[in-house]
C-alpha positions, 0 to 999 in steps of 0.5 A, a space after each residue: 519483509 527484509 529491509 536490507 534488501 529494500 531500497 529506494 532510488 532518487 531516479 531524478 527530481 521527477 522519478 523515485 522508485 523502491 525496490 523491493 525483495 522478489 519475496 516481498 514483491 511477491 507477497 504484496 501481489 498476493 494481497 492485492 491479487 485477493 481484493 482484486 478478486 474481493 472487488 470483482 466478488 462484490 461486483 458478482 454480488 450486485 449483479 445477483 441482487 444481493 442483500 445490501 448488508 451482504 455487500 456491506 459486509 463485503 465492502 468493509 472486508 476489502 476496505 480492511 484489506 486495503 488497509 492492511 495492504 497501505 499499512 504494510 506499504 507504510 512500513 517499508 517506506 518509513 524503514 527504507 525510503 523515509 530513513 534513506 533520504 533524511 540520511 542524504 540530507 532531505 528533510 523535506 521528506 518529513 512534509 511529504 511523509 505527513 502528506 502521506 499519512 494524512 491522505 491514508 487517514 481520510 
């Protein structure tokens, strides 16, 4: 992922918005391309009565996805939006950020 080509735009009070590189847009559509297909697998799976710990197991590989996928959209924030408006002067970002951070870590 480049962040020189990542922005994040304050549209209005309201509406903020990132762009992202068409190469990294791409790539998070990859991602979440597969757990969409991981979601619908696990929904096959109980339609054919599955043994539970199969599912388990299925479950824990799409959470772990997720993850990754949070992970990497943490990344681009902290290194573009987050710098980005401390750079114009808003702190508050920080609150919003931690905010962030503490509803990932439920």
């Amino acid at each position: 992922m480049t962040y020189d080509t990542i922005s994040c735009h304050n549209v209005s009070n309201i509406e903020r918005k990132s762009h992202y590189s068409e190469k990294s847009k791409l790539n998070l559509m990859h991602r979440l391309n597969r757990i969409e297909g991981q979601v619908r697998g696990v929904k096959g799976m109980i339609e054919r009565d599955t043994y539970c710990d199969d599912v388990l197991h299925q479950i824990a590989s799409i959470q772990s996805a997720l993850n990754g996928l949070g992970k990497q959209l943490l990344d681009h924030h902290l290194k573009s939006c987050i710098i980005e408006r401390i750079e114009e002067g808003d702190h508050n970002v920080v609150d919003e950020l931690l905010t962030t951070i503490y509803k990932l870590m439920k």
